[in-house]
C-alpha positions as CSV (number, residue, x, y, z in Angstrom):
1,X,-7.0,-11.6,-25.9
2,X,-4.1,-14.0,-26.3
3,X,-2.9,-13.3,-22.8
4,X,-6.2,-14.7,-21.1
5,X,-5.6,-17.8,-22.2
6,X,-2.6,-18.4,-19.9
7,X,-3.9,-19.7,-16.3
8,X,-1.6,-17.1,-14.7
9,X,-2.3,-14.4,-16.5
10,X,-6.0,-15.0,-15.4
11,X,-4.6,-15.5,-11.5
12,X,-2.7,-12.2,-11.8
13,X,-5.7,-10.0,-12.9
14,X,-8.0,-11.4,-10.5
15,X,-5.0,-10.4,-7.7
16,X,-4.4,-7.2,-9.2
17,X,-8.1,-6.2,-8.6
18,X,-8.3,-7.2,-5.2
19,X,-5.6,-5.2,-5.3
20,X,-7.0,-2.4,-6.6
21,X,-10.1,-2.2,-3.7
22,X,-7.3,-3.0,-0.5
23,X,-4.3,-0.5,-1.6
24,X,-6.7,2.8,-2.2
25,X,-9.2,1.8,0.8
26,X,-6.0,2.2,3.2
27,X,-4.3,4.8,1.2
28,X,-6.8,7.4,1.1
29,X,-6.8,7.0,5.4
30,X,-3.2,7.4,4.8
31,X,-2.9,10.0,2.8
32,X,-5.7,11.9,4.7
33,X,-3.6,11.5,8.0
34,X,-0.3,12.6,6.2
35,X,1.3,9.4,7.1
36,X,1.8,8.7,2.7
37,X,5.7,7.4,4.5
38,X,3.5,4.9,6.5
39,X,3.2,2.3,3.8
40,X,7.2,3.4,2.4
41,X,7.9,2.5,6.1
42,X,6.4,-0.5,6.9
43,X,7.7,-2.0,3.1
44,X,11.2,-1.1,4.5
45,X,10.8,-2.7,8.1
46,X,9.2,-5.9,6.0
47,X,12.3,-6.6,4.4
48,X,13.7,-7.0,7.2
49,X,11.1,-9.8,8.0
50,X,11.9,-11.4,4.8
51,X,15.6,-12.0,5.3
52,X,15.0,-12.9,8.9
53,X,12.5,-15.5,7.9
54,X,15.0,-16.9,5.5
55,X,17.9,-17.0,8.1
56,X,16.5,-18.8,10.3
57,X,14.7,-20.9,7.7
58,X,10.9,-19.2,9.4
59,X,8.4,-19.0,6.4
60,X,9.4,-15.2,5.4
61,X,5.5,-14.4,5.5
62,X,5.1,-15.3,8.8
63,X,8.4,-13.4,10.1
64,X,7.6,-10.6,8.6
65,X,4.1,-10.1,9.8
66,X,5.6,-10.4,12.9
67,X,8.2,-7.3,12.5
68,X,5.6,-5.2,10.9
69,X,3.6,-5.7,13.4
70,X,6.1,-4.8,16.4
71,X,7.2,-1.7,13.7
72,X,3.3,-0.4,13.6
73,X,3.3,-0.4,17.7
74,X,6.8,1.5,17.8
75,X,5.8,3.6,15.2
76,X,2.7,5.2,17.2
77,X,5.2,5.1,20.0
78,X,7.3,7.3,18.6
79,X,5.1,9.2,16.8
80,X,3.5,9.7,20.5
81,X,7.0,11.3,21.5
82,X,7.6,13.7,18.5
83,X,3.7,14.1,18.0
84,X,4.2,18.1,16.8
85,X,7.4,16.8,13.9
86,X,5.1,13.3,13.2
87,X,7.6,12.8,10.0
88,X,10.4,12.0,12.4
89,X,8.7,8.6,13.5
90,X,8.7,7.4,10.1
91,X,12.4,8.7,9.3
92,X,13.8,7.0,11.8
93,X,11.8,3.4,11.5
94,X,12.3,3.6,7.4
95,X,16.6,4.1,8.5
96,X,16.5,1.7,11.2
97,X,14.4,-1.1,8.9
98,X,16.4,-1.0,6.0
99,X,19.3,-0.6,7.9
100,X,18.5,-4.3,9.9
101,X,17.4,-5.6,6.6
102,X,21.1,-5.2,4.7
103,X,22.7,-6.6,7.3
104,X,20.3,-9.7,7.9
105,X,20.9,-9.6,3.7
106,X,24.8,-10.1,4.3
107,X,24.3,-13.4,5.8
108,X,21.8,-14.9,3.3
109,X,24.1,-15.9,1.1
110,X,23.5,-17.9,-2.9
111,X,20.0,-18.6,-3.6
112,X,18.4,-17.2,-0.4
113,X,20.1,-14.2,-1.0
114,X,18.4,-14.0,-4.7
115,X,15.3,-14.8,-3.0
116,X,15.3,-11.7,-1.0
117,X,16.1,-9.5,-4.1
118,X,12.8,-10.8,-5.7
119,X,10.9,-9.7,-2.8
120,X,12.3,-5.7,-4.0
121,X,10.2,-6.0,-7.3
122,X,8.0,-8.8,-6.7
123,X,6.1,-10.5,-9.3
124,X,2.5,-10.6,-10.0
125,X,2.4,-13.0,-13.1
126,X,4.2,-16.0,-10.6
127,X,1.2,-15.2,-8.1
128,X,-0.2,-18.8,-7.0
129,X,-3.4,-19.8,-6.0
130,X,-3.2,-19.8,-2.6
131,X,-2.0,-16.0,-2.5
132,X,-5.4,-15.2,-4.4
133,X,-7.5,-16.8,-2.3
134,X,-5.7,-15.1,0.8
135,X,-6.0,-11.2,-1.1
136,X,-9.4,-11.9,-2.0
137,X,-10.1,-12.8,1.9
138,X,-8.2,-9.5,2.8
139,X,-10.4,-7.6,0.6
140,X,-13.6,-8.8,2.2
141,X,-12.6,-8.0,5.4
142,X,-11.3,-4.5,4.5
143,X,-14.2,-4.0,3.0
144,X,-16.8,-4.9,6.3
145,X,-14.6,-3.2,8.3
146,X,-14.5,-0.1,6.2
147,X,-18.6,-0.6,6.3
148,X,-18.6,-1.1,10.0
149,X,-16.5,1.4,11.5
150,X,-16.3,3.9,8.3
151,X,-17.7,6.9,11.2
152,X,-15.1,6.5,13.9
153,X,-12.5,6.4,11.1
154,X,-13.5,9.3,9.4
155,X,-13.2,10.6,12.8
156,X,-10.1,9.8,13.6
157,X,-8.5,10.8,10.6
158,X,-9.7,14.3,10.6
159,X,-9.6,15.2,14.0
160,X,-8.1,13.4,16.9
161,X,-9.1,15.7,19.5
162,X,-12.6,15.1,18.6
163,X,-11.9,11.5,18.2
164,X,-10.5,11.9,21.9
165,X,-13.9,13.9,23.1
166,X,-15.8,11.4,21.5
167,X,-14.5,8.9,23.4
168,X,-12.9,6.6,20.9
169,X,-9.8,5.0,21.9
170,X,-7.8,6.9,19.7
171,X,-4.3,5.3,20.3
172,X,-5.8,1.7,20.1
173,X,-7.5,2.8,17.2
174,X,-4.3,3.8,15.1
175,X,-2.0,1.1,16.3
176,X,-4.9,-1.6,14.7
177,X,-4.9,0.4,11.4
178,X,-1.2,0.3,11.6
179,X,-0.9,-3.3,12.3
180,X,-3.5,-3.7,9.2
181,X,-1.8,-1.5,7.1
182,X,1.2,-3.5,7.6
183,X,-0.1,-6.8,7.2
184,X,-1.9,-5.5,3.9
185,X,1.7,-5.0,3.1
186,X,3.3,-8.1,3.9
187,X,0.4,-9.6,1.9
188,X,1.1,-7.9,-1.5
189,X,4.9,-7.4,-0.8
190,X,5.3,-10.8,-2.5
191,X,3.5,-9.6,-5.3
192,X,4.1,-5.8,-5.8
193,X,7.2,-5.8,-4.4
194,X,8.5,-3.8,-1.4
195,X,10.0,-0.8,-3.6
196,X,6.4,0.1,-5.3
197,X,3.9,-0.8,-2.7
198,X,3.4,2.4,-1.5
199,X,3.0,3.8,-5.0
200,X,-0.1,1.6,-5.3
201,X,-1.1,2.8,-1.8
202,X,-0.8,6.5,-2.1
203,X,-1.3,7.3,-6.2
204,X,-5.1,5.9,-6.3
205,X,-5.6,8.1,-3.2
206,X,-3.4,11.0,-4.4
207,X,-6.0,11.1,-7.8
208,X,-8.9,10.6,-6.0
209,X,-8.9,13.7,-3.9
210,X,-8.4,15.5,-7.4
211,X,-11.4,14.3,-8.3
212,X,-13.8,14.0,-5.1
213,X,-15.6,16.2,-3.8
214,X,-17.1,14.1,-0.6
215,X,-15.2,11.7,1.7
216,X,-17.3,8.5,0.0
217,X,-16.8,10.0,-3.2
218,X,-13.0,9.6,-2.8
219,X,-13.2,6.4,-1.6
220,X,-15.0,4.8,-4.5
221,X,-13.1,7.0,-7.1
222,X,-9.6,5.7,-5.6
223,X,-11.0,2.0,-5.9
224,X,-12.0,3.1,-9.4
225,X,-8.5,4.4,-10.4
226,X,-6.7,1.6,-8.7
227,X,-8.7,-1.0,-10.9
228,X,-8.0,0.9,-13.8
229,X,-4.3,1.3,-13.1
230,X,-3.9,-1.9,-12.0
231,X,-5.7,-4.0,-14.8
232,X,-4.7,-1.5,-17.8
233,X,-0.7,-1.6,-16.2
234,X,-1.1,-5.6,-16.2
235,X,-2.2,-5.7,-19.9
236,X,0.4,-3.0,-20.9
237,X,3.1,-5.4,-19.5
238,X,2.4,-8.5,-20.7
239,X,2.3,-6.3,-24.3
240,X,6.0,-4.5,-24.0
241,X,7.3,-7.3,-21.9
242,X,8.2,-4.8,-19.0
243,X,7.8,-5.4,-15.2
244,X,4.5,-5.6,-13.9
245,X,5.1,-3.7,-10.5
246,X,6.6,-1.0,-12.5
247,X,4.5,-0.6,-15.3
248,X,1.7,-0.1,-13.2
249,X,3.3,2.6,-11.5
250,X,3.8,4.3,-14.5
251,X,0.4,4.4,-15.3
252,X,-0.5,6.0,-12.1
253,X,1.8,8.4,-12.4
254,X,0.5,8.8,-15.8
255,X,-3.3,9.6,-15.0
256,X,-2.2,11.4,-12.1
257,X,-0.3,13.9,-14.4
258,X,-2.7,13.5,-16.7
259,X,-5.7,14.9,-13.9
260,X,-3.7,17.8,-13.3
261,X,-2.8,19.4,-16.6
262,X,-6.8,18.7,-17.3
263,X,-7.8,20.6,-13.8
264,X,-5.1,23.0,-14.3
265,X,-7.0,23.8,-18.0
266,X,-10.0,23.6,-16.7
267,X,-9.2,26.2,-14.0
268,X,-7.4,28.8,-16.9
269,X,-10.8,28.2,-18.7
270,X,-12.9,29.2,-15.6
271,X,-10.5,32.5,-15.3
272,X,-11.0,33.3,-18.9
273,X,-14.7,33.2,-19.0
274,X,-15.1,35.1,-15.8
């Protein structure tokens, strides 16, 4: 295909399915653990790194690894507090990021200012080579951690009180995934953009435990999806000239509509012969 033979085409795919193994891998925990807000959150609180980092002329990376990070700890702190209403946590870190973000926005002024709106949408197409190489490294280690400590995990998401008879530090153990969720994030913020990155964190997830029928199972079917959804929504933009971020959404969304008419068919058909 034509678009192939552009080198950032060729940089974008290779992003997109790196992508496609670290969003799902943490989505499904998320999703599992009812904390789908988690990633909405922490893309909210990160935009408040961004504009810092560009007020006080900090590499907005950096910056806002550092406020996700403090937002994952106050996160389980709260969440610690209103542990029976857990949605409350996420309400009032979501307010309270965007809220500091618009306001760090008003003094970014001119071309700073337009630098933080492209951090909304992101881009993958202007990905460069050095955010490749760092996605690809973040895939790896998600990946060995996911094989090392897949048990406790599995644990933890299903049952804390187990987790806690176990004896796994069960409160260290969510502010680290926290803090790893959120650096995922500030990692691919640049790329997805901080209004869709929890749609390529939950949707993969969301379809996969349509489909699964075993913990692994949903695992590998979410990496599955997200490669499909990632690579066929990349291709699909470049064709209709439409935003990548977004078109890749819509594809999700599209397969996950498209998995439940089939299951809710399948299911009529089931009654019927019965």
């Amino acid at each position: 295909m034509a678009m192939f033979s552009y080198e950032f085409m060729i940089r974008a795919l290779i992003a997109s399915c790196f992508m496609a193994v670290i969003a799902p891998l943490l989505g499904v925990f998320l999703v599992i653990r009812r904390q789908s807000l988690l990633a909405d959150t922490l893309s909210h609180v990160s935009l408040a790194g961004v504009a810092l980092g560009f007020l006080v002329n900090i590499n907005p990376t950096v910056t806002t690894l550092l406020v996700v990070i403090a937002a994952a700890f106050i996160l389980e702190y709260l969440r610690t507090i209103y542990s029976t209403y857990s949605e409350i946590s996420t309400a009032i870190l979501m307010s309270g990021g965007l809220a500091l973000a618009l306001v760090l926005m008003k003094f970014n002024q001119g071309s700073k200012g337009m630098k933080i709106n492209e951090y909304l949408f992101g881009s993958i197409v202007t990905i460069n080579r050095d955010q490749v190489i760092i996605l690809g490294l973040m895939m790896v280690f998600l990946v060995l951690l996911y094989i090392l400590f897949r048990r406790p995990m599995y644990v933890l998401t299903f049952d804390e009180d187990t987790a806690h008879v176990d004896g796994l530090p069960v409160k260290l153990m969510s502010i680290l995934f926290n803090v790893l969720t959120g650096t995922a994030i500030t990692i691919m913020i640049p790329i997805a953009g901080a209004l869709l990155i929890s749609a390529i964190m939950v949707l993969p997830a969301a379809i996969s435990m349509r489909l699964g029928k075993g913990f692994n199972q949903v695992i590998l079917i979410s990496v599955g999806v997200g490669l499909l959804g990632m690579t066929s929504g990349l291709v699909a933009s470049y064709q209709l000239d439409t935003p990548a971020g977004a078109t890749i959404t819509l594809i999700f969304i599209g397969i996950f509509l498209l998995i439940g008419i089939g299951k809710g068919l399948k299911s009529r058909y089931a009654k019927k012969l019965k």
